[in-house]
N, C-alpha and C positions, 0 to 999 in steps of 0.2 A: 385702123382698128387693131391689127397684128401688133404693129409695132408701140403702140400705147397698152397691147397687152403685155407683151416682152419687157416694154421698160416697169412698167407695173412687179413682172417680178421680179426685174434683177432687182427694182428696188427690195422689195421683202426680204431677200435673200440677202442683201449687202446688212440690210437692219437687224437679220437672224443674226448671221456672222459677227457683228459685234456685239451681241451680249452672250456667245458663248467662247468657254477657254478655248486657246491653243494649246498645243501641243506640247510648245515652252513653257506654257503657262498654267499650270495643270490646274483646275476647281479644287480647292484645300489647302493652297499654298497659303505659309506663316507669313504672314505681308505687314504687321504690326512690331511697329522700332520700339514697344515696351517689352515686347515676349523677346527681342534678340537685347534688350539690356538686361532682363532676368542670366539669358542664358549665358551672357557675358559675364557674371557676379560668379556663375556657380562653375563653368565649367574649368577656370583654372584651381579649381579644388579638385577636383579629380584625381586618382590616382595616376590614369595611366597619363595624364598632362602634368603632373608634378613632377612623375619619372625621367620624363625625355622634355626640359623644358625648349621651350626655341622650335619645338619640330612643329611639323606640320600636321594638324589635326584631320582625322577625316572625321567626318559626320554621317551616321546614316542617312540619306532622303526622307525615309515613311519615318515617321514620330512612330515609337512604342510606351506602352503605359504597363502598369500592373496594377491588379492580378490578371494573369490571363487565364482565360475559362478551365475550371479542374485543376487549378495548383493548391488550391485550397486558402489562399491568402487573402485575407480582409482588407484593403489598403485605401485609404490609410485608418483603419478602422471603425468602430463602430460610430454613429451620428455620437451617441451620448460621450464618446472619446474626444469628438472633435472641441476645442476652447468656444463658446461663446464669440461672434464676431468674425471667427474664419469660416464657417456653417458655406456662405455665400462664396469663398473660394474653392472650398471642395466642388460643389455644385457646378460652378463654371468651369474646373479642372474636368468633371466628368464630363459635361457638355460639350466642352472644345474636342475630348479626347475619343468622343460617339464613335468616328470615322477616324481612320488614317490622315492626316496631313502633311505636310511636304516641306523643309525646310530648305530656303533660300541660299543659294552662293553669292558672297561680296556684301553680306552685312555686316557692321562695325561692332567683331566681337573679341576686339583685345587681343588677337592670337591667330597664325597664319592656320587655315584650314580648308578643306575641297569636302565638297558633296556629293556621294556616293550613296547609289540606288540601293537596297537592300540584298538584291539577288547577285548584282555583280561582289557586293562583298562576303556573301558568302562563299563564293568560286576562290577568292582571294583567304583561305582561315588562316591563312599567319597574322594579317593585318591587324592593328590595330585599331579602334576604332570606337567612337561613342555613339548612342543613343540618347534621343531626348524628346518627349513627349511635349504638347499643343501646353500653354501656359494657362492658367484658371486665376482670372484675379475677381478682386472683388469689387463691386458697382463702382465704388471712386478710385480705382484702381490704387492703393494705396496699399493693397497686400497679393502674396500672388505664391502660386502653387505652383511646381514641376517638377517630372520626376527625372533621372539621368543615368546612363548605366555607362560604363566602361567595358571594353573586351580587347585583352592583352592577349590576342590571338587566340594559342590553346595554352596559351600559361597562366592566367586569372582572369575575373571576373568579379565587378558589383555593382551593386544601382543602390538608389536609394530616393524618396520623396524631400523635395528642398522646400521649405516654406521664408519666405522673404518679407520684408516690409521697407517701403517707401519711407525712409527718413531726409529732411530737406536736400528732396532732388533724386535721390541712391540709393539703390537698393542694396540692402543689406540680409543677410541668413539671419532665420530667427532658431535659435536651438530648443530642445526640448519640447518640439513640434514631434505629436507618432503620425511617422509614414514607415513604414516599411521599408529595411536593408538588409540586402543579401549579397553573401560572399563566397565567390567561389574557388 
């Protein structure tokens, strides 16, 4: 009886342990190959990647978005701003972005880069370094929202919101989409 108890729970305990993260594996990681070809399209636009081409990119780990609470910034603003048809990427853009998430090392994104926790790069302010928030697409994913910041140590800074769309196969920037850009 003991020992039909004991296998009874290592069973449970084997079945808990697989559907909770690991440690490597944190709850929130970007695990979607259309959010790392978004981020692929946008991030060799960047400044601080246009500046030093060839180098090695760091990324932040936690995704960050804008506004952050008290800055006073509407982004990307009002519903009535937003085009007809993108409505449903904003929406998914904020729902992806509810929580923090975690971006990936060793996805296929055009360009050599390491991923780095947000606390170690701050110990690190010379670095250079990008930010990129959770992707917002829309039901047939055929358009898609995220936002990006650059940080050239203590000598500039800017982000900006990217809007894209799915033309056969590729994403492409779509201009004269308002999301908010700031320069520092």
């Amino acid at each position: 009886m003991l020992s039909q108890l004991a296998l009874i729970i290592i069973g449970a305990v084997a079945v808990f342990a697989q559907g909770a993260p690991s440690p490597e594996t944190p709850a929130g990681e970007i695990s979607d190959p259309e959010a790392y070809a978004v981020y692929a399209v946008v991030l060799p636009t960047l400044y601080s990647v246009k500046t030093a081409p060839g180098a090695r990119v760091i990324l932040q780990k936690e995704t960050e978005t804008v506004p952050r609470p008290g800055n006073g910034l509407q982004c990307p603003g009002p519903a009535s701003a937003i085009p007809e048809g993108w409505r449903s990427v904003v929406d998914s853009y904020a729902a992806e972005n509810a929580r923090p998430r975690f971006v990936l090392s060793g996805q296929p994104l055009k360009l050599d880069y390491t991923v780095h926790p947000k606390a170690e790069i701050q110990i690190n302010v010379r670095w250079d370094y990008v930010q990129v928030s959770a992707v917002g697409f829309n039901p047939s994913r055929t358009r898609a929202m995220v936002y990006m910041a650059y940080h050239c140590g203590m000598r500039c800074a800017g982000g900006t919101h990217y809007f894209l769309e799915k033309v056969d196969g590729a994403w492409r920037q779509v201009q004269g989409l308002g999301g908010c850009e700031w320069l520092a």
